[in-house]
DRENRO-159473 format. One record per atom (N, C-alpha, C, O): x, z, y. Coordinates in pm, whole numbers, plus 50000, padded with zeros to 5 digits. Example, Ala and Ser with C-alpha at 12.3 -4.5 7.8 and 13.67 -1.06 7.14 Angstrom:
% DRENRO-159473
513195078049431 512305078049550 513205078049670 514245084649668 512855070849775 513675071449894 512905078750003 513415080450114 
***
This chain:
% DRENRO-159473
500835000049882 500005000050000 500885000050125 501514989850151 500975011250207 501735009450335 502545019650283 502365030250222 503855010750341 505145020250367 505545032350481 506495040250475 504665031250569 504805034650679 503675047750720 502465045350716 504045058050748 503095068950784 501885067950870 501945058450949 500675076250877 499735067650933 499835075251052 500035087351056 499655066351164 499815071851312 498375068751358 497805057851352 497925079951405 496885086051439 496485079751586 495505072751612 497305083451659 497345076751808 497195058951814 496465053451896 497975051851716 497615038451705 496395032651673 495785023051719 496165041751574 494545042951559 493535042751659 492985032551699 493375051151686 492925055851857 492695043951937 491605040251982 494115036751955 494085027352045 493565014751995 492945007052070 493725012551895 493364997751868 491394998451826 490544989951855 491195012151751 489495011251771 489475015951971 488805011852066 489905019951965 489245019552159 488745004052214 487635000052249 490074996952205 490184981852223 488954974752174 488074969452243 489044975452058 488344967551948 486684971552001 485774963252008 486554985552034 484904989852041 484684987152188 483584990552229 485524981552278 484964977652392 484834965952362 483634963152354 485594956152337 485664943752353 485084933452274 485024921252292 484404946052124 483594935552053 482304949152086 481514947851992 481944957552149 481094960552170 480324950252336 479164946052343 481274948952430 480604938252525 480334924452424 479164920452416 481074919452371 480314906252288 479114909152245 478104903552290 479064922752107 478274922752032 476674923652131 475554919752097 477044929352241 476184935052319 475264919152402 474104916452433 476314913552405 475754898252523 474574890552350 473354891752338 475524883852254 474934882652133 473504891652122 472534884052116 473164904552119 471964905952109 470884909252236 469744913752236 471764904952340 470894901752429 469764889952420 468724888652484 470384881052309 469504869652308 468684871952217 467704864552223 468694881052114 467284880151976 467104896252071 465974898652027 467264903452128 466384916752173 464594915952179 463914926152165 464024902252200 462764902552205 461784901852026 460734906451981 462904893351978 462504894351812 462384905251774 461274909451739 463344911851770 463974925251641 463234939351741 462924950551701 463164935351838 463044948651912 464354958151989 465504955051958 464174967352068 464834975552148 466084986052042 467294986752017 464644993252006 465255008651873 466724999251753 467885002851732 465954987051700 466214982451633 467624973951612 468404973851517 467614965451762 468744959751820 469484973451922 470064965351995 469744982151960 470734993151930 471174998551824 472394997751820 470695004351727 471195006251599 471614994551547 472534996251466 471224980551565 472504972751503 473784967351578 474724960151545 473324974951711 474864972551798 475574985651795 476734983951832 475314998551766 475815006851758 476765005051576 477935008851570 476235000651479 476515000251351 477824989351353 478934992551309 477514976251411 477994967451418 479384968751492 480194961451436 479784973851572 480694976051721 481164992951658 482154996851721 480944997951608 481575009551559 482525003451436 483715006251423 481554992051323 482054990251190 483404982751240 484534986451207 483144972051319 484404965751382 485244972651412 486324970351358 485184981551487 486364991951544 486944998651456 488154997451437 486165006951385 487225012851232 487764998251142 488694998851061 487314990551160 487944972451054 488884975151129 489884980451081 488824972751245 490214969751336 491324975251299 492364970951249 490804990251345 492045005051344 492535002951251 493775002951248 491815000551141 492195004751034 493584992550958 494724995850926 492844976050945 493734968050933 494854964251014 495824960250950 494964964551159 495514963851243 495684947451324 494654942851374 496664941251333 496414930351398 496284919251329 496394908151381 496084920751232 495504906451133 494044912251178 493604903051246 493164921451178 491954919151124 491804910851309 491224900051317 492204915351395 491734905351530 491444891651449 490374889851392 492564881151449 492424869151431 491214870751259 490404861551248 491194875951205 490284878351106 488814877851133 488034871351064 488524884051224 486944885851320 486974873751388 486204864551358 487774873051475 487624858351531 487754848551504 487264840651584 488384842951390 488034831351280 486284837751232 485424829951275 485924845051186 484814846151159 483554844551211 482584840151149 483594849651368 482824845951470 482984829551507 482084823751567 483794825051480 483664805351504 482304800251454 481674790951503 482064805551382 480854792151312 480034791351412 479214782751382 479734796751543 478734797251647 479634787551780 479094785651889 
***
């Protein structure tokens, strides 16, 4: 697995990053179905969604960036 001890603070920083910056996306994205799904409904899947990213992030580190964003292309 990893050779390297897990640093706590790197952590920190890269979900900080990650939960702003795919929380403003995730956030513009359900601005557009908010009238379908509803209010309650479309927060809990931007809260789920923009949290899950942020621990993906922290956790893989800078592969999972280009990882999400190859993924988000098909739009």
């Amino acid at each position: 697995m990893n050779d390297h001890p897990f640093d706590w603070l790197e952590f920190w920083i890269r979900f900080g990053c990650a939960f702003v910056f795919f929380g403003l996306l995730f956030a513009l994205l359900m601005l557009r179905f908010i009238d379908s799904i509803g209010l309650p409904l479309g927060i809990a899947m931007w809260i789920a969604s923009t949290v899950g990213t942020g621990i993906y992030a922290a956790r893989v580190g800078d592969d999972a960036w280009h990882r999400i964003i190859n993924a988000l292309k098909w739009w």
